[in-house]
C-alpha positions in Angstrom: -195.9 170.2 22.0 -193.5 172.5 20.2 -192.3 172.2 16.6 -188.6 173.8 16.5 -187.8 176.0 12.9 -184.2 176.4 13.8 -182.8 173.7 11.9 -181.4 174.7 8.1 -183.0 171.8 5.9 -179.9 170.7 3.3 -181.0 169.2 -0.2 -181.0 165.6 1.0 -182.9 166.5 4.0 -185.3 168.2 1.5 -185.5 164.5 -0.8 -185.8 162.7 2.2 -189.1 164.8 3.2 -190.8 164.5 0.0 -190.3 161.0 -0.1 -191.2 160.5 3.7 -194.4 162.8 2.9 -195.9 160.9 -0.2 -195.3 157.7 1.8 -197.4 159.1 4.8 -199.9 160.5 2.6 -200.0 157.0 0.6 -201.1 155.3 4.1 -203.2 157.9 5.4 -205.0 157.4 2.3 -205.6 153.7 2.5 -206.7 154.5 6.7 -203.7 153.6 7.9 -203.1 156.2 10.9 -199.3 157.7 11.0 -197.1 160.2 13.2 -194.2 161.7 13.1 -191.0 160.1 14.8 -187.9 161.7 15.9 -185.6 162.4 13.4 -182.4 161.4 12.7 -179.5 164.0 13.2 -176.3 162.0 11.9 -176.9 159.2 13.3 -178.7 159.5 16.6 -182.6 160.4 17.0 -182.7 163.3 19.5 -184.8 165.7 17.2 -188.4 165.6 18.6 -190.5 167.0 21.1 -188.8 169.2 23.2 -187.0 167.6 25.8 -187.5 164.2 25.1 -184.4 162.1 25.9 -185.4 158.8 23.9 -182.7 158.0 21.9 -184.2 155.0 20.1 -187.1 154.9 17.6 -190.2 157.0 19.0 -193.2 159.4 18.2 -192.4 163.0 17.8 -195.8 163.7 19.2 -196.5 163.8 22.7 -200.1 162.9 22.5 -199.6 160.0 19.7 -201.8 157.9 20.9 -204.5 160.5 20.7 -204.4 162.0 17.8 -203.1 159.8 14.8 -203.4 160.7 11.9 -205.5 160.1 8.2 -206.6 162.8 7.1 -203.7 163.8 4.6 -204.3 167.4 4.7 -202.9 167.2 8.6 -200.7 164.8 7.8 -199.5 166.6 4.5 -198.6 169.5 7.6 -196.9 167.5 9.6 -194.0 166.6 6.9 -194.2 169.8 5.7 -190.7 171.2 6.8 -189.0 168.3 8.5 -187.7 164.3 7.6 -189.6 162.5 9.9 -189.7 159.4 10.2 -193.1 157.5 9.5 -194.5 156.0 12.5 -197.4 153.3 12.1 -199.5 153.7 15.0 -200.9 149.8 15.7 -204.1 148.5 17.4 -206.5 150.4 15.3 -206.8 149.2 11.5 -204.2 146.6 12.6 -201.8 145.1 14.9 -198.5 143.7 14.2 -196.7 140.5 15.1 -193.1 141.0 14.9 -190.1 138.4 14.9 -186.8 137.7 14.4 -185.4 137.0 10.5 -185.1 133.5 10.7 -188.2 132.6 12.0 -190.0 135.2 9.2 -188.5 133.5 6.5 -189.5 130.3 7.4 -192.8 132.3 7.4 -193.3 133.6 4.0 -192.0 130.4 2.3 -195.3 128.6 4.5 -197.7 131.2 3.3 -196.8 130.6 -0.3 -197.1 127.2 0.0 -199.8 127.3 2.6 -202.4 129.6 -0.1 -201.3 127.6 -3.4 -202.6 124.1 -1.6 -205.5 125.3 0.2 -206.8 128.4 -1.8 -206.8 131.8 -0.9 -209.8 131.4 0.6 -208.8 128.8 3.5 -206.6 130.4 6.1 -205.1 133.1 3.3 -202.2 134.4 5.5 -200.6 137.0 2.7 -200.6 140.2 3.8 -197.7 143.2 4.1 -194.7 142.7 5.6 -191.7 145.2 6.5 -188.3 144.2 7.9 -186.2 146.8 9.9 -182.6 147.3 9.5 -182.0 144.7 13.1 -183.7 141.8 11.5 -187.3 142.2 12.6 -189.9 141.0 10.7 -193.2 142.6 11.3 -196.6 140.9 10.2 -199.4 143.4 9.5 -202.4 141.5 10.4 -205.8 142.0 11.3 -206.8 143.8 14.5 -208.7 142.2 18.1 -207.2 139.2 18.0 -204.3 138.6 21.8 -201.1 136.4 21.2 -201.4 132.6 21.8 -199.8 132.1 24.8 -197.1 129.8 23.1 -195.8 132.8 21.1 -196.4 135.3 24.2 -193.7 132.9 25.9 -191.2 133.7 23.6 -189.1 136.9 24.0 -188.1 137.3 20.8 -191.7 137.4 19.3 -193.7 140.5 20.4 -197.2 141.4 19.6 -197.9 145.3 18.4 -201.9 146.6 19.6 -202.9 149.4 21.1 -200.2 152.1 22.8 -197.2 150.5 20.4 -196.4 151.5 16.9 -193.6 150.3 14.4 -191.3 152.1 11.7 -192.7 151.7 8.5 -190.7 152.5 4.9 -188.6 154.6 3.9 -187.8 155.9 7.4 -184.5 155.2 8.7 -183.2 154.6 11.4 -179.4 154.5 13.2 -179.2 151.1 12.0 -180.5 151.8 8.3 -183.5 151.6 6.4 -186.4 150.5 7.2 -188.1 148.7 4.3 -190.8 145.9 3.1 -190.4 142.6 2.8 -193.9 142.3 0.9 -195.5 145.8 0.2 -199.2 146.5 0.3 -199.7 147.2 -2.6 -198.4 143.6 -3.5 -201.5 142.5 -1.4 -204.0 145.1 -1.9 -203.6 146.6 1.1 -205.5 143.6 2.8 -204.4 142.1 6.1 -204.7 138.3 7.0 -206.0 136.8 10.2 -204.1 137.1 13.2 -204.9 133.7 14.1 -203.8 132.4 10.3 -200.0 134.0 10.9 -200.0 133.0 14.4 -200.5 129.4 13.0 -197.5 129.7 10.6 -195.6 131.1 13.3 -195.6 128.4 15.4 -195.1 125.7 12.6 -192.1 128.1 11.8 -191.0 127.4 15.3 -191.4 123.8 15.5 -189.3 123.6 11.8 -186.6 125.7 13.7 -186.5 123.2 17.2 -187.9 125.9 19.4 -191.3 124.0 20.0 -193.2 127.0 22.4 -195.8 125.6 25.4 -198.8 126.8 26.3 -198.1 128.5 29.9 -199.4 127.2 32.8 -201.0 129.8 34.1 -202.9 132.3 32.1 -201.4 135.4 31.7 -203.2 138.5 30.3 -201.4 139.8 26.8 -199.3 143.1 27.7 -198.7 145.1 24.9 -195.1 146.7 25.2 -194.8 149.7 23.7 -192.1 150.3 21.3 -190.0 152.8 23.5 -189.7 150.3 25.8 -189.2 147.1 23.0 -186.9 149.1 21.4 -184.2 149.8 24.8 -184.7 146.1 25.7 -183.2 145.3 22.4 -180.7 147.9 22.6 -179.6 146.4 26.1 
């Protein structure tokens, strides 16, 4: 990998650092494991690794999955001179179930409800959520657990393990700011079940007339990693 010094840093790049830097330290700290993304230059992504060609949202790091990072004295280096953006590497401390807006609204209004009825301690599905500038919703849950294969059959609902990661706030991307819907701190940095969210997912659904089946043949859960997620969309 090689980290390029011939870029001028300007006083809002400067800001944006420090701000992107005390957010990655604030997740490091809570064992949340971060990297660098490519970032921005006006309004494309090319600055990263050398010679990458991604345009869309991806690690700066060719060895990512490798070497996250918590421990904020590396981490404190990595957003030492330049704005990345924050990359939440998935599939460790958690995974992340990410849909479309409508469908997450629908969400958070059943988890309220869902908690104050049945207690906090009966299928508690509160937990972080961030929303990128597109209008996906992403679900920090627990890790381990695949996607039912009612959800895995529909394409606009993608499940986030190992090998995938997701933008987390204040990066930004082409599109805008990425920012959260429910913060961690709001929750204590504690994640629900997978299983709990996947529930009011589907009930979601069903409220929305897109009732998913259980497919016919079993199919073993892929996880897509973003670089890929991330074209598809852009196609």
């Amino acid at each position: 990998m090689q980290w390029s010094n011939r870029w001028t840093i300007g006083p809002r790049e400067y800001l944006d650092r420090r701000r992107l830097r005390r957010a990655a330290l604030r997740y490091a700290d809570h064992g949340w494991a971060v990297t660098p993304g490519a970032y921005l230059a006006g309004h494309r992504l090319p600055r990263g690794r050398a010679g990458c060609l991604i345009m869309g949202c991806h690690p700066a790091i060719e060895s990512w999955q490798d070497d996250p990072g918590t421990d904020p004295p590396r981490v404190a280096r990595w957003w030492r001179r330049r704005p990345y953006p924050v990359l939440l590497v998935t599939g460790g401390t958690f995974d992340v179930l990410e849909v479309p807006a409508a469908v997450e609204l629908r969400v958070l209004g059943a988890v309220r409800l869902h908690t104050g009825v049945l207690g906090a301690a009966d299928g508690d599905a509160r937990g972080p959520v961030a929303v990128t500038p597109s209008g996906q919703w992403m679900f920090l849950v627990r890790p381990g657990a695949d996607l039912r294969p009612e959800l895995g059959s529909c394409r606009d609902v993608r499940h986030h393990g190992r090998g995938s990661w997701i933008p987390a706030a204040p990066s930004r991307t082409p599109e805008g700011p990425v920012r959260w819907a429910v913060p961690p701190e709001q929750t204590g940095w504690q994640l629900p079940e997978s299983a709990a969210v996947q529930t009011m997912l589907l009930d979601a659904l069903a409220a929305l007339g897109r009732r998913p089946r259980p497919a016919a043949v079993f199919v073993p859960t892929v996880f897509v990693p973003r670089q890929v997620s991330t074209a598809r969309r852009a196609a």
